[in-house]
C-alpha positions as CSV (number, residue, x, y, z in Angstrom):
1,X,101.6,89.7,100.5
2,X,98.2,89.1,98.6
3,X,97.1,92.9,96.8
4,X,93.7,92.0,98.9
5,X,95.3,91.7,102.4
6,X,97.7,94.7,101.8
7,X,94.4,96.7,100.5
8,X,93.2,95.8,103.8
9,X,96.1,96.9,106.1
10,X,96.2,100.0,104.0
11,X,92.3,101.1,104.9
12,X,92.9,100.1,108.4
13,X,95.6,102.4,108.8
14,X,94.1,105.1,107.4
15,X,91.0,104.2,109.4
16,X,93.6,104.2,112.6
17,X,95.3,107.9,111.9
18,X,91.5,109.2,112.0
19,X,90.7,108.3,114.7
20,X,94.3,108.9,116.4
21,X,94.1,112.4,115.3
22,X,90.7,112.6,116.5
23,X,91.5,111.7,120.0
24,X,94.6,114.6,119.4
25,X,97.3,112.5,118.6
26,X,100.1,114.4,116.0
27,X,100.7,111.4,113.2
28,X,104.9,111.6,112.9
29,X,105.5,108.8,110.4
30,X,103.9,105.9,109.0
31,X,105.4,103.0,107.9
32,X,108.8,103.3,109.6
33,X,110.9,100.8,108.1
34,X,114.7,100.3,109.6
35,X,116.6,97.0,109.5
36,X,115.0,95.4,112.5
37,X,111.2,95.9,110.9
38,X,108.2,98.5,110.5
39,X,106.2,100.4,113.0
40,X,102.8,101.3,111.4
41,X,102.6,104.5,112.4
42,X,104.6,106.6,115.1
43,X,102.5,109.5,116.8
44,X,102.8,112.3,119.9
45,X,100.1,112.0,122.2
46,X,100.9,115.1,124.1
47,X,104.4,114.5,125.6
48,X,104.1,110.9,125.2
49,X,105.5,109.4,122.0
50,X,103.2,106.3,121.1
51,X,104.0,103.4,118.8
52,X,101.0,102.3,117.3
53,X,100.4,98.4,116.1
54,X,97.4,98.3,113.8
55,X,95.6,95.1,113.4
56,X,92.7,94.8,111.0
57,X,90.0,92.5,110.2
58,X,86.5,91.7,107.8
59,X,84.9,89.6,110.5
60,X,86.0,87.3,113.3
61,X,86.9,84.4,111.0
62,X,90.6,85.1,111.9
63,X,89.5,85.9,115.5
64,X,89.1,89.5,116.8
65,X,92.1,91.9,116.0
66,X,92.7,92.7,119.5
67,X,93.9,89.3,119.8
68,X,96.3,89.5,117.2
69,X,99.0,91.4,119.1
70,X,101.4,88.4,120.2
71,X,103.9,88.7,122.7
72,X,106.6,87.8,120.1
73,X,105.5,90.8,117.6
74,X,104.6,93.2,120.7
75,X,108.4,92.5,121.6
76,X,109.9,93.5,118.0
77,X,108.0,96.5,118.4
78,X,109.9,97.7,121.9
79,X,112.9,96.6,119.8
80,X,112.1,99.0,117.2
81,X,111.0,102.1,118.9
82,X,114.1,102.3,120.9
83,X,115.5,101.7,117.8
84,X,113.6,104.7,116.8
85,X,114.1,106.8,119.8
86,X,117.9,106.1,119.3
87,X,118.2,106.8,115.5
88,X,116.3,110.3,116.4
89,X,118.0,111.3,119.2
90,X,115.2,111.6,121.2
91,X,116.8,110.6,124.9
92,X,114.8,109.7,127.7
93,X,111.2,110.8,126.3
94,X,107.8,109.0,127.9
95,X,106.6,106.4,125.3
96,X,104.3,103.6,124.8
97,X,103.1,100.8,122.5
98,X,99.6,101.2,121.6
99,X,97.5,98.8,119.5
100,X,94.5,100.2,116.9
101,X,92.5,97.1,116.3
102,X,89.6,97.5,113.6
103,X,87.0,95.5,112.1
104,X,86.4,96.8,108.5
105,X,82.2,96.4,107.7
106,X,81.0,95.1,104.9
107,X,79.5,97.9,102.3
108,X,78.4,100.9,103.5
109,X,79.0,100.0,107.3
110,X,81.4,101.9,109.7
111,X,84.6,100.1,110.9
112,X,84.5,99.4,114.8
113,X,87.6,100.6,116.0
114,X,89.4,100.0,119.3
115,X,92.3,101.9,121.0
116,X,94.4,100.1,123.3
117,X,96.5,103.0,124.9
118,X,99.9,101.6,126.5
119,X,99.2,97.6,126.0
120,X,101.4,95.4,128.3
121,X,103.5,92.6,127.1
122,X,101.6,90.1,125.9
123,X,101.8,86.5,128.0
């Protein structure tokens, strides 16, 4: 991966735990790597346990990051966090995918950030 788009995933997820744990989510782990792949970050929304996707973006040139989230990827996420839930023990616990899209400005601007809570399968 190129140090510039890395730099750039980096910033959006830091951008992304923010503004989860403004909205009162508790950050668990980020980066949660097992054989089958990574979730970005895993978080507690209350009782709910959330798997956040983080897609970020300087500009639309690659399209809007809400769009980025395909079905095949939004799949090998479920995949993982039962992965997850198994590995921790954590039973039958409430959980959901949710996707932090963000555009990263240019300079001094503010990212525009999205929440997506509990996104469906993509078609």
């Amino acid at each position: 991966m190129k140090a510039s788009r890395k730099r750039t995933g980096d910033d959006g997820e830091e951008h992304a735990c923010a503004e989860l744990e403004r909205r009162g989510y508790h950050i668990v782990e980020r980066q949660w790597r097992c054989p089958r792949g990574e979730i970005d970050i895993v978080a507690q929304d209350g009782d709910v346990w959330a798997f956040v996707e983080v897609k970020t973006r300087h500009g639309h040139a690659a399209g809007l990051p809400e769009e980025a989230l395909s079905r095949r990827k939004w799949l090998r996420i479920a995949e993982i966090a039962e992965f997850y839930l198994a590995e921790h023990e954590l039973g039958m616990v409430d959980w959901r995918i949710d996707l932090v899209a963000i555009e990263l400005g240019y300079g001094t601007d503010l990212p525009r950030i999205n929440l997506l809570q509990g996104t469906e399968e993509p078609r």
